[in-house]
C-alpha positions, -999 to 999 in steps of 0.1 A, spaced: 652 -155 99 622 -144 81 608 -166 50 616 -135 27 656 -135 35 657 -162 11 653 -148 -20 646 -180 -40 617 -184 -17 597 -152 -37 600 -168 -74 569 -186 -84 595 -208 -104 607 -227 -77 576 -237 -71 564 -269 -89 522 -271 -79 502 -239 -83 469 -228 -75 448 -198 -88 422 -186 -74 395 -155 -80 397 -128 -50 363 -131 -37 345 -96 -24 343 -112 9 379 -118 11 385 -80 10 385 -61 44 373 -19 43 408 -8 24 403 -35 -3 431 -52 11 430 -96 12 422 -104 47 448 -128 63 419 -152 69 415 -154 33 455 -155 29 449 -186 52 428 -203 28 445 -199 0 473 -216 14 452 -244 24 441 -248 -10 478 -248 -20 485 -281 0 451 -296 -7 459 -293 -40 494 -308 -37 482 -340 -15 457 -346 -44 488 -352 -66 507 -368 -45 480 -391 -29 448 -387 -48 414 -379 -39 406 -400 -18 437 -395 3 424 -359 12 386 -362 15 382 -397 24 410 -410 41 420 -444 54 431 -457 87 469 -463 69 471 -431 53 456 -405 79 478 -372 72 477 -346 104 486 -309 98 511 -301 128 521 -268 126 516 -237 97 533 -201 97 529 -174 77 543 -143 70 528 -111 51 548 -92 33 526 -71 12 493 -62 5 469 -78 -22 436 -68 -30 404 -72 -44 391 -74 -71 419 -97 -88 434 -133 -84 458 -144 -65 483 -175 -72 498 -196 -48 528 -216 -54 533 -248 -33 563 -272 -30 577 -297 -4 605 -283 12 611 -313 31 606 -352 36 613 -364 68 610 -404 82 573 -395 94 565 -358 87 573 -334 58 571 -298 50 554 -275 25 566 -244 18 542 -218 -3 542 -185 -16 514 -163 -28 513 -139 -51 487 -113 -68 500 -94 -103 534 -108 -106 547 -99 -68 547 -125 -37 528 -111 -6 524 -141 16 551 -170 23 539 -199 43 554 -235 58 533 -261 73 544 -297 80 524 -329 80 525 -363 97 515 -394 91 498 -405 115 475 -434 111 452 -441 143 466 -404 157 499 -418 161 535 -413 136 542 -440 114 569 -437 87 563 -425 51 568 -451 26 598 -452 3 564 -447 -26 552 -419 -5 584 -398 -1 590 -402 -39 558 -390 -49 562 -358 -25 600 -355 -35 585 -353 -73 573 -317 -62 608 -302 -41 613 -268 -43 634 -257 -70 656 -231 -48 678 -256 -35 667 -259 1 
């Protein structure tokens, strides 16, 4: 099943964090189209931004030993084009909180319309091995589950 075939997945009101961000000329390949690269990033700036809230600063840039977070896997699927010059605004939320790991789920859109759905998952994983989340840790993600229902 595709991320698209749920329709709740392609309203920017499900999603509780968002993220704009100025199409760079860069970003733009020779048919003005956003380049998936930069469809990468501005996912990744989509969960930065959400494990600011949820764990600060310092959790993302400077982390400690206790509170190492791993990216484990990331998907993404185009489903439109977007283009420069414009902004684009990504939608973040956490689909899931599991005893170690938990899961984003994003969506970007440029002018209204979603072209780019994502999921990644994180782990804790302090000295490169799983630890469980904290019962103040999963509240603070839960704070930000997706409004669809999932």
């Amino acid at each position: 099943m595709a991320l698209q075939d749920d329709p709740a997945r392609l309203d920017i009101a499900n999603y509780p964090l968002r993220f704009t961000s100025r199409v760079l000329f860069a970003d733009m390949d020779s048919f003005r189209h956003v380049n998936n690269v930069a469809i990468a990033r501005y996912i990744e700036e989509g969960r930065a931004a959400c494990l600011i809230e949820v764990f600060g600063t310092d959790a993302l840039v400077n982390p400690s030993s206790e509170r190492l977070m791993l990216f484990a896997s990331g998907i993404i699927d185009y489903i439109a084009q977007a283009y420069y010059p414009g902004e684009v605004e990504v939608g973040t939320a956490i689909l899931r909180a599991g005893k170690s790991s938990f899961q984003f789920g994003h969506a970007a859109f440029q002018n209204g319309k979603c072209f780019a759905l994502a999921d990644g998952v994180m782990v804790k994983a302090p000295h490169g091995k799983a630890a469980p989340l904290t019962a103040e840790e999963r509240a603070a993600l839960l704070r930000f589950n997706f409004g669809g229902g999932q």
